[in-house]
C-alpha positions in Angstrom: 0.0 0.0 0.0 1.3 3.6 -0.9 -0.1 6.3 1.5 -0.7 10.1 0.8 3.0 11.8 1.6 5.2 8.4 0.4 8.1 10.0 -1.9 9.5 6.7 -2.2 8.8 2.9 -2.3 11.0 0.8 -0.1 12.4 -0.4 3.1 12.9 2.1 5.4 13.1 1.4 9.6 12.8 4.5 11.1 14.1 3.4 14.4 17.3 1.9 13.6 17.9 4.3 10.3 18.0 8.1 11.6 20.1 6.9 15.4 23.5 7.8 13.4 22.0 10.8 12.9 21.8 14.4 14.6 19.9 15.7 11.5 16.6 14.3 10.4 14.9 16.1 6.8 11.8 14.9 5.6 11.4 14.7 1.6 7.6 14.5 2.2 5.5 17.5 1.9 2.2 15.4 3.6 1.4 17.2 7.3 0.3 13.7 8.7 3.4 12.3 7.8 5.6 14.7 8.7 3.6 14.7 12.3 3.7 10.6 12.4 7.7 11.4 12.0 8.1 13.7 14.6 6.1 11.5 16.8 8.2 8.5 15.9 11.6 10.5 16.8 10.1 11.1 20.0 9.6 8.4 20.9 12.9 6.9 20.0 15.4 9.4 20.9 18.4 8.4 23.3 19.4 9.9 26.5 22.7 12.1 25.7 21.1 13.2 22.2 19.9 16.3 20.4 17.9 16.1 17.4 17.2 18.4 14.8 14.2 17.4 12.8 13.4 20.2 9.4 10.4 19.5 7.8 7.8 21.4 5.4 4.1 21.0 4.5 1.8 22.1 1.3 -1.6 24.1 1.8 -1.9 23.4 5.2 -3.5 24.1 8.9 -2.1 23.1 11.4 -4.4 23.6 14.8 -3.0 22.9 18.9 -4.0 20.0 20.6 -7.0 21.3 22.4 -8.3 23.5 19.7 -12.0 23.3 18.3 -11.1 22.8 14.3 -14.9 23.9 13.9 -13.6 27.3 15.3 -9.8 28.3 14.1 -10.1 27.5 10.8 -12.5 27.5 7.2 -11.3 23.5 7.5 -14.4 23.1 4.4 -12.4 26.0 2.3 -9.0 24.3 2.7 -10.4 20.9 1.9 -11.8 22.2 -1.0 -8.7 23.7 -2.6 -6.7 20.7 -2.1 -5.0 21.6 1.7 -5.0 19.8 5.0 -5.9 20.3 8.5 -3.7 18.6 10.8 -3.3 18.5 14.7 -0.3 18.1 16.7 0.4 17.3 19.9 1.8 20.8 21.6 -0.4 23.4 22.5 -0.8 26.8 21.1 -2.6 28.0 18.4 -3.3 27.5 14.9 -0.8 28.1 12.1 -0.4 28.1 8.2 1.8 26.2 6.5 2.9 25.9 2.9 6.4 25.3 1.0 7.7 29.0 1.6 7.7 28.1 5.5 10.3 25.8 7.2 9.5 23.7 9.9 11.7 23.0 12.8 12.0 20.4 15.9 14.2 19.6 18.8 13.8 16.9 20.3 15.4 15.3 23.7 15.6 13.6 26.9 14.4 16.5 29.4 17.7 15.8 31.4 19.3 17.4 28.5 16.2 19.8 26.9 17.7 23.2 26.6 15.3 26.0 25.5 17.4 28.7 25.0 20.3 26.9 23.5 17.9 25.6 21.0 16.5 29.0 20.4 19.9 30.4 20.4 20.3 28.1 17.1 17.1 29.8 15.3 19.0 33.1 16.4 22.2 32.6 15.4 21.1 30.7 11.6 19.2 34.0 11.1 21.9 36.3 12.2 24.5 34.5 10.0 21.8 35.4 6.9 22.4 38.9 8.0 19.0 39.1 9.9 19.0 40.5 13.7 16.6 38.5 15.6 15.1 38.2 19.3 12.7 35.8 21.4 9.5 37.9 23.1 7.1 36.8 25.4 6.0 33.0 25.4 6.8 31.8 21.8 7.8 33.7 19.4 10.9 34.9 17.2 10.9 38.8 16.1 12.7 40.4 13.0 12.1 44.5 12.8 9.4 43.6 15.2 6.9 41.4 13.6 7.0 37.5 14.1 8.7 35.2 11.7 8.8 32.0 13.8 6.2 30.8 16.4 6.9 27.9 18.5 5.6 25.4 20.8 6.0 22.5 23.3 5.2 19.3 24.4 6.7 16.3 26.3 5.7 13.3 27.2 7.1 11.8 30.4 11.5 11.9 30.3 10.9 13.1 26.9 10.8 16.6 25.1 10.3 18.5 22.1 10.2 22.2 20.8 8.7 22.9 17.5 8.1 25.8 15.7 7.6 27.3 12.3 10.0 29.9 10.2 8.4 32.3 7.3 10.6 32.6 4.4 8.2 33.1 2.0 4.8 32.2 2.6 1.4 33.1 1.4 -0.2 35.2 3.4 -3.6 35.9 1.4 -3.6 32.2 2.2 -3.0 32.4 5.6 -5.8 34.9 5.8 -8.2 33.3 3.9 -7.7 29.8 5.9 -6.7 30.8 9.8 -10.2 32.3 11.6 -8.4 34.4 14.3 -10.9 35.5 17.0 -11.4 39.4 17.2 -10.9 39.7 21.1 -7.1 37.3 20.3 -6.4 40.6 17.9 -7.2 43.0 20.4 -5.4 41.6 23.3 -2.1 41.8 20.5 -2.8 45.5 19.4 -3.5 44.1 16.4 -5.8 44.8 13.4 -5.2 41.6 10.8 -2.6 38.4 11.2 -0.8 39.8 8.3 0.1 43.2 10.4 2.3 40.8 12.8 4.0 38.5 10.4 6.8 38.7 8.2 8.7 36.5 5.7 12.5 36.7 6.0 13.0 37.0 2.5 11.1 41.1 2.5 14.4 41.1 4.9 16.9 39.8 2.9 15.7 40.0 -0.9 16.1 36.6 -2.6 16.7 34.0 0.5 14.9 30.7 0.0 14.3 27.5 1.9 17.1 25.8 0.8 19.3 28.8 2.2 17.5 29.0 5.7 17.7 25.2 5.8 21.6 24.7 5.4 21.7 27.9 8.0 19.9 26.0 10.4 21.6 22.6 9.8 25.4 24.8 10.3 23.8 26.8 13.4 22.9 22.9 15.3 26.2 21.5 14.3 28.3 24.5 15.7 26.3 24.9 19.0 25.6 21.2 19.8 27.3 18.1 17.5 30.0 19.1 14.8 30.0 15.6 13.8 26.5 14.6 13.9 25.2 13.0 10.6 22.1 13.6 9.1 19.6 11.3 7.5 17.0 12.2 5.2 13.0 10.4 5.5 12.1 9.1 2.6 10.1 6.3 3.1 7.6 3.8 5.7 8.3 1.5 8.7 5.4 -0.5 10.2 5.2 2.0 13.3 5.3 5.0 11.7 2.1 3.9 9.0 0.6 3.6 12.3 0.6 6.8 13.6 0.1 8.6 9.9 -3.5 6.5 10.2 -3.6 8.4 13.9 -3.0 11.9 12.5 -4.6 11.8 9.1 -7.8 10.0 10.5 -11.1 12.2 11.9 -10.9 11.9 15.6 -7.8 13.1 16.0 -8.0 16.3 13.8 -11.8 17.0 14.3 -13.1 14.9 17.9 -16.4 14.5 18.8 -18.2 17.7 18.1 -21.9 17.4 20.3 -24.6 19.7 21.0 -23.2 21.8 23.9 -25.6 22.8 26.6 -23.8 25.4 28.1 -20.7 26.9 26.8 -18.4 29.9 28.8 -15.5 31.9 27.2 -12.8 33.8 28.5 -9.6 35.4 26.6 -6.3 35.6 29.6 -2.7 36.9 29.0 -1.5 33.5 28.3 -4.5 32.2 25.7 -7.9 31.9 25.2 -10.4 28.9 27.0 -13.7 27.5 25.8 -15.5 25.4 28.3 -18.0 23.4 26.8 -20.6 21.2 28.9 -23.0 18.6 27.9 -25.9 18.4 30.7 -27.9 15.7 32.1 -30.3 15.6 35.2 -28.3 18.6 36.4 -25.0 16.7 36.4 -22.0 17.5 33.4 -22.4 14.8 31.4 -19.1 15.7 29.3 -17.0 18.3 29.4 -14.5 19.7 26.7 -12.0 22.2 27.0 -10.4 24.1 23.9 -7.7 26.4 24.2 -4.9 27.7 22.3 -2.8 28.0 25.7 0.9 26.6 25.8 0.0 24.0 28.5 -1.8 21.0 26.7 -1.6 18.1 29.4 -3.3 20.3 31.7 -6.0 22.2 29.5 -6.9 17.8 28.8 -7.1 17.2 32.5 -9.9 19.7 33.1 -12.9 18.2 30.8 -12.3 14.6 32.6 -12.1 16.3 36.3 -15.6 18.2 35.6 -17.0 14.9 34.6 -20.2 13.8 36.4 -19.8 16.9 38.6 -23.2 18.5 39.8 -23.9 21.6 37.6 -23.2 24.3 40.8 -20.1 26.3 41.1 -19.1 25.2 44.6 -18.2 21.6 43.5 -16.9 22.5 39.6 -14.4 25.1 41.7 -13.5 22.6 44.6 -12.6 19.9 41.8 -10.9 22.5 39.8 -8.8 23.5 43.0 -7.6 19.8 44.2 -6.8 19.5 40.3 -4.4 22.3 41.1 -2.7 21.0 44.1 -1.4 17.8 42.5 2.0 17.8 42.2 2.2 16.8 38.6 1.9 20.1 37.2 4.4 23.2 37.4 4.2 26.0 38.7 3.3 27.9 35.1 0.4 25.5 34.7 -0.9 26.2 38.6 -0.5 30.0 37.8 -3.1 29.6 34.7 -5.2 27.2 36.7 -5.4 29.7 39.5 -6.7 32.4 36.2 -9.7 29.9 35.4 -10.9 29.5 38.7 -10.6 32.9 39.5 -12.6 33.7 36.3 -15.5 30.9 37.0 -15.9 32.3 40.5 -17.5 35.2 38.9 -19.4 33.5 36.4 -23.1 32.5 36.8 -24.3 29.6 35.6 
């Protein structure tokens, strides 16, 4: 069988094929593949390592983990023109993708994750381009003040990753025309349109491309973490990693259940925007869903589950809410946002 995103026929074992490496590129331009990869290295990477992973994706949209797809995005528009809507598994909100944008990931034991020596290789790649750039606030990279690069987070037990996007040259009537970007997101930013807040690198330096960004990157990693690393390039299927292109490419995981909510509240904070959504019966929640673009996915999935069965009355949805919050599982970030909610449902009537 040859799925969607295959550039290639023939063997390829992921696990055993990209360990020489520091570098992994991916020749596919398929969001669900690329996703299954990054997934894949994950779960595979060794303790002392650091691994770059570049990717790109075609005419695509590319929502956080607890975002409603009904909501961030014309998903019926995109399909119809021949893009994809895609889900990963960091938090944050939805992006844009097509082949004048460069993907990037780090991925590593979180003994040895190291934010700002992995944004200090975005930083320095651009600078060697002749491009001054700087991190601001939670995830972003700015050039002359306006984002090129937006990035996110995720990890998953002793494991890590950081992810994030890098305009060269993308479309940004596209961007406009696919991303729905709420009004009150726009005014918290000082903001009037997505396009007043982005840039492409190459309006900064006339003529760069992906190719050039991509061999910047690769000699930025190499001089800041493994001179000697190798690099592999993804090119074709092992048995695990058809697996998880099924998980991202199928329905419930980019759209979820999508019911008839009884009672939904909203509330835009600093740090991102929340939706609680809540399915009724006899005056109990029957379900409860959460969507957010916040930074913090594991905890935004926590809340739907601890609301579960709950009595519809604000004493016992804040009590739960509150012992959620004293678990020593989360950080102190995470505490700090879940302090916000229930802060902001105290007030609320229901």
């Amino acid at each position: 069988m040859r799925l969607p995103g295959q550039q290639k026929a023939g063997p390829f074992i992921l696990q055993t094929s990209w360990q020489e490496a520091s570098i992994v590129v991916s020749n596919s331009f398929n969001p669900w593949y690329n996703l299954a990869v990054e997934e894949m290295l994950l779960h595979g990477i060794r303790q002392q390592e650091t691994v770059l992973y570049l990717w790109q994706n075609h005419n695509t949209v590319v929502i956080g983990r607890n975002q409603n797809a009904w909501k961030e995005c014309r998903w019926e528009l995109l399909h119809q023109e021949g893009g994809k809507l895609a889900r990963r598994l960091s938090g944050g909100g939805a992006v844009f993708h097509d082949r004048g944008n460069l993907n990037f990931t780090f991925l590593a034991h979180r003994k040895y994750y190291d934010l700002e020596k992995q944004l200090q290789v975005i930083l320095d790649a651009v600078a060697g381009l002749g491009i001054p750039a700087k991190f601001s606030g939670r995830n972003d990279i700015l050039a002359a003040g306006r984002k090129f690069s937006g990035n996110a987070f995720y990890k998953d037990g002793d494991r890590a990753y950081h992810h994030g996007t890098i305009l060269v040259a993308v479309d940004f009537t596209k961007l406009s025309r696919y991303l729905q970007v709420s009004k009150e997101k726009m005014a918290t930013k000082g903001i009037d349109s997505v396009q007043s807040r982005v840039i492409n690198l190459s309006e900064l330096r006339p003529g760069l491309d992906i190719d050039l960004v991509r061999e910047a990157l690769k000699s930025s990693f190499r001089s800041l973490y493994s001179p000697r690393g190798g690099e592999v390039v993804l090119e074709g299927w092992s048995g695990p990693l058809r697996d998880l292109y099924e998980k991202y490419a199928s329905w419930e995981w980019r759209f979820g259940q999508t019911p008839a909510f009884d009672l939904t509240l909203e509330k835009r904070f600093p740090w991102g925007g929340v939706e609680l959504a809540l399915s009724l019966k006899r005056g109990h929640i029957w379900e409860a869903w959460v969507f957010s673009d916040a930074m913090e996915p594991h905890l935004i999935r926590a809340i739907g589950p601890t609301l579960k069965d709950l009595p519809l009355e604000k004493g016992a949805i804040l009590s739960a809410l509150s012992q959620l919050g004293d678990t020593s599982e989360y950080t102190s970030e995470e505490k700090a946002l879940l302090k916000d909610i229930v802060r902001w449902l105290t007030g609320v009537t229901l």
